[in-house]
C-alpha positions as CSV (number, residue, x, y, z in Angstrom):
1,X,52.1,-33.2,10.8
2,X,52.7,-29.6,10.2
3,X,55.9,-27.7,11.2
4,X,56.2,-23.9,11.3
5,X,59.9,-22.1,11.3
6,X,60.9,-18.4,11.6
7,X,61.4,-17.0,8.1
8,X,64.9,-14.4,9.2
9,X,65.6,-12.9,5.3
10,X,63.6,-12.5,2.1
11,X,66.1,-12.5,-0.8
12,X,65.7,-11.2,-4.0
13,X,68.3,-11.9,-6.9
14,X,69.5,-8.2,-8.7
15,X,68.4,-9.5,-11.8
16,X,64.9,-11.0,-10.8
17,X,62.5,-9.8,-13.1
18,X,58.2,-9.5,-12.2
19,X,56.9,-12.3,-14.5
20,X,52.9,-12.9,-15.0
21,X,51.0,-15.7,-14.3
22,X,48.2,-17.1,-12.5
23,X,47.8,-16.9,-8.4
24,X,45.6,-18.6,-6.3
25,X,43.3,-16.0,-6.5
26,X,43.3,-15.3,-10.0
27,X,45.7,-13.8,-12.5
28,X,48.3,-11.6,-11.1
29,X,52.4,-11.0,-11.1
30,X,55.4,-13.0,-9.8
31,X,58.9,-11.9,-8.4
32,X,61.0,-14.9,-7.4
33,X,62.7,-14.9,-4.3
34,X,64.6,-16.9,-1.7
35,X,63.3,-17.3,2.2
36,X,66.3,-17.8,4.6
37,X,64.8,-19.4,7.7
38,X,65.8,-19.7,11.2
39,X,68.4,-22.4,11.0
40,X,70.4,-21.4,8.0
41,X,68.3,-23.4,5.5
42,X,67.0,-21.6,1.8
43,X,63.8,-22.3,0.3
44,X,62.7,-20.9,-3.7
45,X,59.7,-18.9,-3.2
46,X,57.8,-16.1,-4.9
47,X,56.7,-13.2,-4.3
48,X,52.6,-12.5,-5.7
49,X,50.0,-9.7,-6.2
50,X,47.5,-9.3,-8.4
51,X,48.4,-5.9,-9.7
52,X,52.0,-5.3,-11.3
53,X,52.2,-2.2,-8.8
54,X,51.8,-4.0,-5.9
55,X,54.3,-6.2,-5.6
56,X,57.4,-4.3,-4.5
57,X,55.3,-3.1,-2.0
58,X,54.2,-6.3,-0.7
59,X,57.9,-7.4,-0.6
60,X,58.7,-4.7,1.8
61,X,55.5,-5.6,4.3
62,X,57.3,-9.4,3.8
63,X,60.7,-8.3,4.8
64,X,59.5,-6.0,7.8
65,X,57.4,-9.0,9.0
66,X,60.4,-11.5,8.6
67,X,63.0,-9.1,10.3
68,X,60.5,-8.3,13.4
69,X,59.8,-12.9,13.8
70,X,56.2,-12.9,13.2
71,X,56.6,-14.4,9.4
72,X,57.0,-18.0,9.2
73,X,57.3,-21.0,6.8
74,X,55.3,-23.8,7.0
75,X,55.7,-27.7,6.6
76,X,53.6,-30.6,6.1
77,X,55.4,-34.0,6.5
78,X,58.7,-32.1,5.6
79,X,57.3,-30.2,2.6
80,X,57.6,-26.7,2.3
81,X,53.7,-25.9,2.3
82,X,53.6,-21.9,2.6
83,X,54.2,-19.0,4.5
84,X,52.1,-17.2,7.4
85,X,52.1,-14.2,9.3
86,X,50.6,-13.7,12.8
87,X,48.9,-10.7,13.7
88,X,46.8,-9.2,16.5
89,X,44.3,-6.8,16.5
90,X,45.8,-2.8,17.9
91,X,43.5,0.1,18.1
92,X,41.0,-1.7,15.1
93,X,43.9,-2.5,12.6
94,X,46.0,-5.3,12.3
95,X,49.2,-5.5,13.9
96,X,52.0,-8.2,13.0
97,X,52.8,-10.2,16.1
98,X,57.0,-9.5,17.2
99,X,58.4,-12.6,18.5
């Protein structure tokens, strides 16, 4: 049974460093980081891209999507699965979803 909460916060410790290492989708760059969700509880996640120069980036899409509610976390049988984000389609580009 899947379970979906609100991801609120994206952490990122000061000293967290971008680490390489294989993605889903090949071979691509790591920054650990910390998901806060709705009800108060932290979850150890990472942050991925497959180019170096792309990941700080991608963090700041995460947090913008996580501060306006349309990032959440999902569960399977009370296991931390993933993360999603809902968009909709505005003017023929995609548009996170504000909850």
């Amino acid at each position: 049974m899947s379970n979906d909460k609100r991801i609120t916060e994206i952490r990122v410790a000061p000293d967290a460093k971008i680490t390489k290492g294989m993605t889903y989708s090949g071979p691509g760059f790591f920054l650990p980081s910390t998901l806060v969700l709705e009800d108060g509880s932290e979850f150890s996640s990472s942050i991925t891209a497959r180019r170096k120069k792309d990941v700080m980036p991608r963090l700041d899409r995460d947090r913008a999507n996580a501060a306006n509610g349309s990032m959440t976390a999902s569960f399977i049988d009370g296991k931390f699965f993933g993360t999603s984000t809902k968009f909709t389609m505005n003017c023929g580009r995609m548009v996170p979803i504000t909850s």
